[in-house]
C-alpha positions in Angstrom: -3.8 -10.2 19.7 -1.5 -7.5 18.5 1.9 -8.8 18.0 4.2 -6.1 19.3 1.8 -5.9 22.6 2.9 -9.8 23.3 6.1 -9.2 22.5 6.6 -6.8 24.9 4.5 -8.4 27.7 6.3 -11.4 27.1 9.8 -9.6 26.7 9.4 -7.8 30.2 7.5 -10.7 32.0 10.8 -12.4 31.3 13.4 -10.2 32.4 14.5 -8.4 29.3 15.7 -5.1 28.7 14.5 -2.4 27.5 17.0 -2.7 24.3 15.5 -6.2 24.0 12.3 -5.6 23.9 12.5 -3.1 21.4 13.8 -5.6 19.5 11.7 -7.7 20.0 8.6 -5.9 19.2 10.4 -4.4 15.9 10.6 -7.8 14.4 7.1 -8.2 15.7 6.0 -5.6 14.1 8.0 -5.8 11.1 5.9 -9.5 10.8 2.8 -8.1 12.0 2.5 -5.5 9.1 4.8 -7.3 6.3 7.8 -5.3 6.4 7.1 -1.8 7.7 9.2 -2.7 11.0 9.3 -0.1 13.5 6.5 2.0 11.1 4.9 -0.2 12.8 5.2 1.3 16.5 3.9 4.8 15.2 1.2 3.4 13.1 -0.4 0.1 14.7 -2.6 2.5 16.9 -3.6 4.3 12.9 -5.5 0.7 12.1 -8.5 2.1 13.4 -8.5 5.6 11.2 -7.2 3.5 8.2 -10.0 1.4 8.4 -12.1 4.6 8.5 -10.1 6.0 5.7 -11.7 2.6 3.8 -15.2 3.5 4.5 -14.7 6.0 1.4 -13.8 5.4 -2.1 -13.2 2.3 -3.4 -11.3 0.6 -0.9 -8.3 -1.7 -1.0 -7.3 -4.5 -1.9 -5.9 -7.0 0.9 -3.0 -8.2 -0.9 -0.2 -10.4 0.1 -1.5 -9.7 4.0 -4.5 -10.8 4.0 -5.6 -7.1 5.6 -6.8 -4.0 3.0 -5.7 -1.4 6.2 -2.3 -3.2 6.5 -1.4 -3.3 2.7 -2.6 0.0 2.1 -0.2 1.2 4.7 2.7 -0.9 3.0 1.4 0.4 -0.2 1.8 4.2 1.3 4.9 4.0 3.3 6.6 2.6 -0.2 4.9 4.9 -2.7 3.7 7.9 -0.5 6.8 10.4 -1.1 6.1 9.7 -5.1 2.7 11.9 -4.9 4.0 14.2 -1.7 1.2 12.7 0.2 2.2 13.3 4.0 -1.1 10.8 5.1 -2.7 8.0 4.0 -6.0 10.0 3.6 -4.2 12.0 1.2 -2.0 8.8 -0.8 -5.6 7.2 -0.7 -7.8 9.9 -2.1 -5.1 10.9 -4.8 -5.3 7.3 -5.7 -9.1 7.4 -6.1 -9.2 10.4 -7.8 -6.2 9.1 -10.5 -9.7 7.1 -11.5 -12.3 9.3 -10.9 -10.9 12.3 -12.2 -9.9 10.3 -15.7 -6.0 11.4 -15.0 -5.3 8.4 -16.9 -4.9 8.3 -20.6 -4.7 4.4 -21.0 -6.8 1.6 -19.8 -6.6 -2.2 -20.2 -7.7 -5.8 -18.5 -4.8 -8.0 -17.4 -6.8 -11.4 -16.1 -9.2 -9.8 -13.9 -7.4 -6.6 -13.4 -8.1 -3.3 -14.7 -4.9 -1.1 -15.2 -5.1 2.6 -15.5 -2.0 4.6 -16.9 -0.5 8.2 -17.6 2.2 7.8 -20.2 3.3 11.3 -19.2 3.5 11.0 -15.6 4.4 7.3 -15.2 1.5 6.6 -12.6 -0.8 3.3 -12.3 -3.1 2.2 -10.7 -4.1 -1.2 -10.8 -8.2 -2.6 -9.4 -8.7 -5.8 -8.6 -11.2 -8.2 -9.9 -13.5 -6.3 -7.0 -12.7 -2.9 -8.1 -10.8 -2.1 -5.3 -7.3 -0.4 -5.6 -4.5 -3.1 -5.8 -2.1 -0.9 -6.3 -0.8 3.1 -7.1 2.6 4.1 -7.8 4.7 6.1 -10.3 6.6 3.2 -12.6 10.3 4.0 -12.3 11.7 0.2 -13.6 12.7 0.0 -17.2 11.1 -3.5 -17.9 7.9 -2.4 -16.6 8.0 0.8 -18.4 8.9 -1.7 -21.9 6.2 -3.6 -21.1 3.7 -0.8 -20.5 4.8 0.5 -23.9 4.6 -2.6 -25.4 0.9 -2.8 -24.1 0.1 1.1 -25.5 1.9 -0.2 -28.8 -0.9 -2.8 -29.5 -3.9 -0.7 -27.9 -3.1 2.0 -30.8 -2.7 -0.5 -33.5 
């Protein structure tokens, strides 16, 4: 029941063109995989190794999509470039291994969370209640970064 596939099936059944139907399916898509829009033409056929990329580590979370494969792959193509990871094997293990490897120098709960943190690089990742990976980026906004330090501040005390 893949999205961009009915799109297109209907799209041509209909009498579109081929500029419609591309449009068509990019909006598809762009639903189908919350926001990654015509990522998602190159990488719907990837579901399969993404879910195979899960089998490892700790997994991830499902997120706002209701899909661990599909918000990983949002979480990838928005935070990929920040670790130079050119798959989602790679932005996955690196993100596993920020745990593993104790690259972190900070740690706290928020609700069921567990946050880990590198003051000197600016990276986080964030488990879930379930220990899987909710999120892994490098923190570039200024309020976040205030309320990080806020959060060190009182750890240290």
């Amino acid at each position: 029941d893949h999205p961009v596939a009915t799109g297109v099936v209907v799209g041509i059944g209909s009498g579109a063109v081929a500029y419609g139907v591309t449009a068509g399916a990019t909006a598809l898509s762009s639903q189908y995989l919350g926001g990654l829009g015509t990522g998602c033409l190159a990488l719907c056929n990837q579901m399969e190794k993404v879910n195979k990329v899960l089998e490892s580590g700790r997994g991830w979370s499902q997120g706002n999509v209701s899909d661990s494969a599909k918000n990983l792959l949002t979480h990838f193509s928005d935070h990929a470039k920040e670790f130079n990871a050119k798959t989602v094997q790679e932005y996955y293990n690196q993100a596993n291994r920020f745990i593993d490897s104790k690259l972190y120098n900070y740690s706290w709960k928020e609700g069921v969370d567990k946050v880990f943190y590198n003051s000197e690089t600016k990276v986080i990742n964030i488990l879930n209640g379930s220990n899987q990976i909710k999120s892994f980026y490098r923190v570039t906004d200024l309020g976040k970064l205030q309320h990080i330090n806020n959060i060190i501040d009182k750890l240290i005390k």
